[in-house]
C-alpha angles and dihedrals in degrees: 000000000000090000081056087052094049095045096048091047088050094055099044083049095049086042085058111076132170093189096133088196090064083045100060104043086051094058109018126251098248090066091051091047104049135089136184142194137167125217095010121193115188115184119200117211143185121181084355087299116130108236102169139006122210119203125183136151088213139047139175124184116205090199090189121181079236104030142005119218135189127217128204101185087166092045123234149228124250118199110192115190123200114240091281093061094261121142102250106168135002120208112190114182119175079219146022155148135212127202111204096193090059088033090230135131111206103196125183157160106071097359112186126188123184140164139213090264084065097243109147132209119203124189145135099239138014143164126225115203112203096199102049092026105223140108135234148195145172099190120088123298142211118182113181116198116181097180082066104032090238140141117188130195129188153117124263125011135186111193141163120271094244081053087223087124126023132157127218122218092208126008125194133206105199116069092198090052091040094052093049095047091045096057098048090055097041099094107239123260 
């Protein structure tokens, strides 16, 4: 009886493996390395001040062995506040990634920035860089701003994350021109 004790033990413990390398080729990797979540809020803080605010309906989480990445297939809506807790700028994207390893969020696909002066940044694509805390692009641009009665075009811009200063790489003056010129640069989709 004890040798049928023993036996059995061995063959459960030999049925029990932590090799993570069996694991994963009997599940696939993709089902070990993905997370999701649903009607995400991710505060960002610094000296338990909030500096940012992340909302999203839809997460992903790409956990890699060499970098992590987060999807946000739905977009997504960024609220930074200035160093006293007030709102100071919004970002909305219908889409975005971050890579955590960069510390960038590359957000897409109608990307609208705007601040609590009510000036407004339109654009197809744009990169927020945590560290520096700015954005960037280098697509087309259109930045309204009804305090001033302007309406500016242009391609590339680096701001400030607030968007209370930007600079352009190259402003036009014609909207027709602008418009042309803008759709035969946008890649197709």
């Amino acid at each position: 009886m004890r040798i049928g004790i023993l036996i059995t033990f061995l063959v459960l413990q030999s049925a029990c493996s932590n090799n993570l390398d069996e694991v994963e080729a009997l599940l696939g990797e993709s089902n070990l390395n993905t997370e999701i979540a649903t009607d995400v809020q991710i505060l960002y803080s610094d000296s338990s001040h909030v500096k940012l605010i992340i909302e999203s309906p839809l997460m992903i989480r790409y956990v890699g062995k060499n970098e992590n990445i987060d999807e946000f297939p739905k977009g997504l809506h960024v609220t930074f506040f200035d160093k006293q807790g007030r709102e100071k700028s919004w970002m909305d994207a219908n889409y975005a990634i971050r890579k955590e390893d960069d510390g960038k969020i590359y957000a897409e696909d109608d990307v609208v920035v705007y601040n609590s002066r009510k000036d407004k940044l339109r654009t197809a694509e744009i990169v927020w860089d945590e560290a520096q805390e700015i954005i960037y692009t280098e697509r087309a641009v259109k930045i309204m701003q009804p305090s001033r009665g302007d309406t500016i075009l242009g391609f590339g811009l680096v701001a400030n994350q607030e968007f209370t200063k930007f600079e352009l790489k190259k402003r036009f003056s014609g909207v027709k021109k602008f418009e042309n010129l803008a759709k035969k640069l946008e890649p197709n989709r």
